[in-house]
C-alpha positions, 0 to 999 in steps of 0.5 A: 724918722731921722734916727730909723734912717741912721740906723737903717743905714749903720745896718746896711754899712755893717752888713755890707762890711760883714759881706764884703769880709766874707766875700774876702775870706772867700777870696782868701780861701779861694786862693789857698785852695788854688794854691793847695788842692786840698787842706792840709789839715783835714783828716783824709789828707793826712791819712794818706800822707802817714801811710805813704810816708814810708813808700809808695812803690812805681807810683813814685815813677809815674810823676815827679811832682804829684802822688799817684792820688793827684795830690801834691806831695810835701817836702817841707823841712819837718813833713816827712817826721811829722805825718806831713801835717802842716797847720794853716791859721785861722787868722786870715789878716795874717795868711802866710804866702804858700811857697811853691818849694816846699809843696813840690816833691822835686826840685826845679830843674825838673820843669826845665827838663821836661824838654828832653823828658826821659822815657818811662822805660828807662826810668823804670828799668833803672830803679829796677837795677837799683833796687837788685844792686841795693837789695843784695848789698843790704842782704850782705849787710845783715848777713855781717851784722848777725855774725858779729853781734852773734853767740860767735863774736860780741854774743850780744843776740842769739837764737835764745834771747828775746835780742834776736839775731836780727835786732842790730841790722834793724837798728842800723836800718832804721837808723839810716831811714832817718838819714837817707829816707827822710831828711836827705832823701831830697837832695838824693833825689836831686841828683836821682829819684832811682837812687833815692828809691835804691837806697831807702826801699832796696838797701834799708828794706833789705838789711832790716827784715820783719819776717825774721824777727817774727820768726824768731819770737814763734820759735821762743813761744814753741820753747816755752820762753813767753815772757822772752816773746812780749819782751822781744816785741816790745823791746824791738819796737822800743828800739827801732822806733827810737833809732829813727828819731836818733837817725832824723836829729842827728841828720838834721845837725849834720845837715845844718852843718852842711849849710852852716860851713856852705853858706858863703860857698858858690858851689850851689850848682855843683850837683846839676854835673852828677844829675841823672836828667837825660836818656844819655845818663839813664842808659849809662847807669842802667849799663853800670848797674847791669855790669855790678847786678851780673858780677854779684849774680855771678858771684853768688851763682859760683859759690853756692855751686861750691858750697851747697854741697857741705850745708854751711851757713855760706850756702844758704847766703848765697842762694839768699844773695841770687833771690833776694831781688825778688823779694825787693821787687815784689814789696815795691810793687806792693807799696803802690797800695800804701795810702789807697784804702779799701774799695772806691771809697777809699776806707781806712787810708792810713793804713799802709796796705802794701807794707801790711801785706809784705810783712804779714805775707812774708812772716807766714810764708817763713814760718811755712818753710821753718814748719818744712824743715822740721818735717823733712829735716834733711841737710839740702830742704835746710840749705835751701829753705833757709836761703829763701827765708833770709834773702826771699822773705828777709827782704819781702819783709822791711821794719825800716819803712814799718817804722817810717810810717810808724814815726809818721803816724806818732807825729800826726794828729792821731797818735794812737794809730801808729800803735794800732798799727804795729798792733795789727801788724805784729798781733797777725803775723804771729797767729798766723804764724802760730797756726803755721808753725807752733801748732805743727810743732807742738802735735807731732813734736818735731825735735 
């Protein structure tokens, strides 16, 4: 009897230790879970970070501290290049405290600031200017890079070649999406948010361009020249996906650099004195912007009056100048779909819909304009055809937040859909584009 008593009483002890570990580990659990409103390693979670790991258009104004899913959005040091997937132990004896820094999008001065909150207006019209101003200068940019690395200065790109025209600009572009899109984009957003959206959507999205490299491989596949178009996509992809691994680890030396010589430095407060926090900063950046977005509306206006006339290549760059805002804007506004999904139930969350539309979007409209000019084929249809493909549809179209998310979804727990992906993207883009343009060319033989 005394030994059934002992042992009875070692099964209610070890029960009670067993329950009393698992009313622990759900304490523990119920703990992260307050800290992280959702694990940040199940599947949804991080479908919706890889397909907003590029932009996520006006959703972005609409809180600071969380995404438009009401989810808090990470910044950690490597979230960004990683498909923001952060493991978390299975060990429970050795839970790591869960830092409020790394989980919140935007510094702390904000939540000190929510005393002379700033009208969503201003925030709004502010980016707007922003991304006009930067969408110009990055249209200005390409339009640079295709002349000097062109037949006409280094001749290292043609229209002939699968090095297309617009392969050094989309380089450049993805290059500093590493810098300023992913490891700086904090601090930018730091001193302001419209800035960083500025910068990242408007001057990246703007100087690299889709629907031009799309359009080129269908002009290479009317020639003939088919090994030139697998070559030009590949080679394209290859390129472009390794400049923002260059851009990201180079940023990164340069800013621990940065920390490195700062360290000792007492300057750590400098950047509250440039901070766009209060309506009094909004409106003189919105008077600043307006002043810069007229002169280049004005400058543009004044010499595409004088060249439209003679057809030159000026002239389509300056009416791309005067339309491409418009272009910016609308693929800001599509970006709000990116890490939506389909239907209430949000299917296939990881692929980026609004950047997908963009770019498949863009590419058919330029393949529709190209099929134009071949049929009308007069020298004032081509001036002003060309300037909407290359400042319209150049900047509708981005290969620097495609790449963004493509690196995003490399670095996730799904390697393979960042192929499926640019799969889907460059595979419609160009079926389509062959039915709009080839296939016109190829039955009526335009020359």
């Amino acid at each position: 009897m005394d030994s059934e008593n002992k042992d009875s009483e070692l099964r209610k002890f070890g029960s009670s230790r067993t329950s009393s570990a698992s009313s622990s580990l759900r304490r523990r659990s119920l703990s992260l879970s307050l800290s992280l409103p959702k694990q940040l390693n199940d599947d949804d979670d991080e479908n919706e970070s890889v397909s907003e790991a590029g932009d996520i258009g006006d959703r972005e104004l609409q809180s600071n501290r969380y995404s438009g899913s009401g989810r808090l959005r990470l910044i950690g040091e490597n979230a960004p290049e990683h498909g923001v997937v952060v493991p978390i132990s299975e060990d429970t004896s050795s839970v790591t405290p869960v830092f409020p820094i790394k989980l919140i999008s935007q510094p702390d001065h904000k939540k000190n600031d929510e005393k002379t909150e700033v009208p969503w207006v201003l925030e709004y019209t502010s980016c707007l200017l922003f991304l006009a101003v930067f969408g110009i200068l990055g249209v200005l940019l390409r339009y640079g890079l295709q002349k000097l690395f062109g037949p006409g200065i280094v001749g290292a790109t043609s229209d002939h070649s699968y090095m297309y025209l617009d392969l050094p600009s989309n380089m450049v572009g993805s290059f500093l999406m590493g810098w300023f899109g992913v490891v700086f984009k904090e601090d930018i957003s730091r001193i302001s948010s419209q800035l960083a959206i500025g910068l990242s959507t408007g001057f990246l999205g703007s100087l690299t361009t889709f629907s031009g490299w799309n359009q080129k491989m269908l002009e290479l596949s009317v020639e003939g020249q088919w090994v030139f178009v697998v070559l030009g996509y590949l080679l394209g992809l290859f390129l472009v996906a390794y400049s923002i691994i260059f851009g990201i680890e180079t940023a990164k030396g340069v800013n621990w650099l940065y920390k490195r010589t700062n360290m000792n430095s007492s300057n750590s407060g400098t950047d509250c004195h440039w901070r766009v926090d209060s309506c009094k900063h909004h409106l003189i950046v919105i008077l600043f912007l307006l002043l810069i977005l007229a002169s280049l509306w004005g400058m543009s206006i004044g010499l595409e009056v004088n060249e439209f006339s003679s057809g030159s290549p000026k002239a389509q760059l300056w009416l791309a100048c005067i339309v491409g805002p418009f272009g910016v804007w609308i693929r800001w506004f599509l970006a709000r779909l990116n890490g939506r999904g389909l239907g209430k139930s949000g299917l296939l969350k990881w692929v980026p819909f609004g950047t997908l539309i963009a770019n498949v979007s863009a590419a058919c409209i330029m393949a529709a304009l190209a099929t134009l000019k071949k049929a009308v084929n007069t020298e004032t249809c081509d001036t002003v055809a060309s300037g909407i493909q290359f400042g319209l549809l150049g900047c509708l179209s981005t290969v620097s937040t495609f790449i963004a998310e493509f690196h995003a979804m490399r670095g996730s727990k799904y390697p393979w859909r960042a192929y499926v992906y640019a799969l889907c993207t460059t595979l419609i883009s160009f079926i389509l584009g062959t039915l709009i343009y080839s296939l016109p060319v190829w039955v009526e033989n335009f020359n």
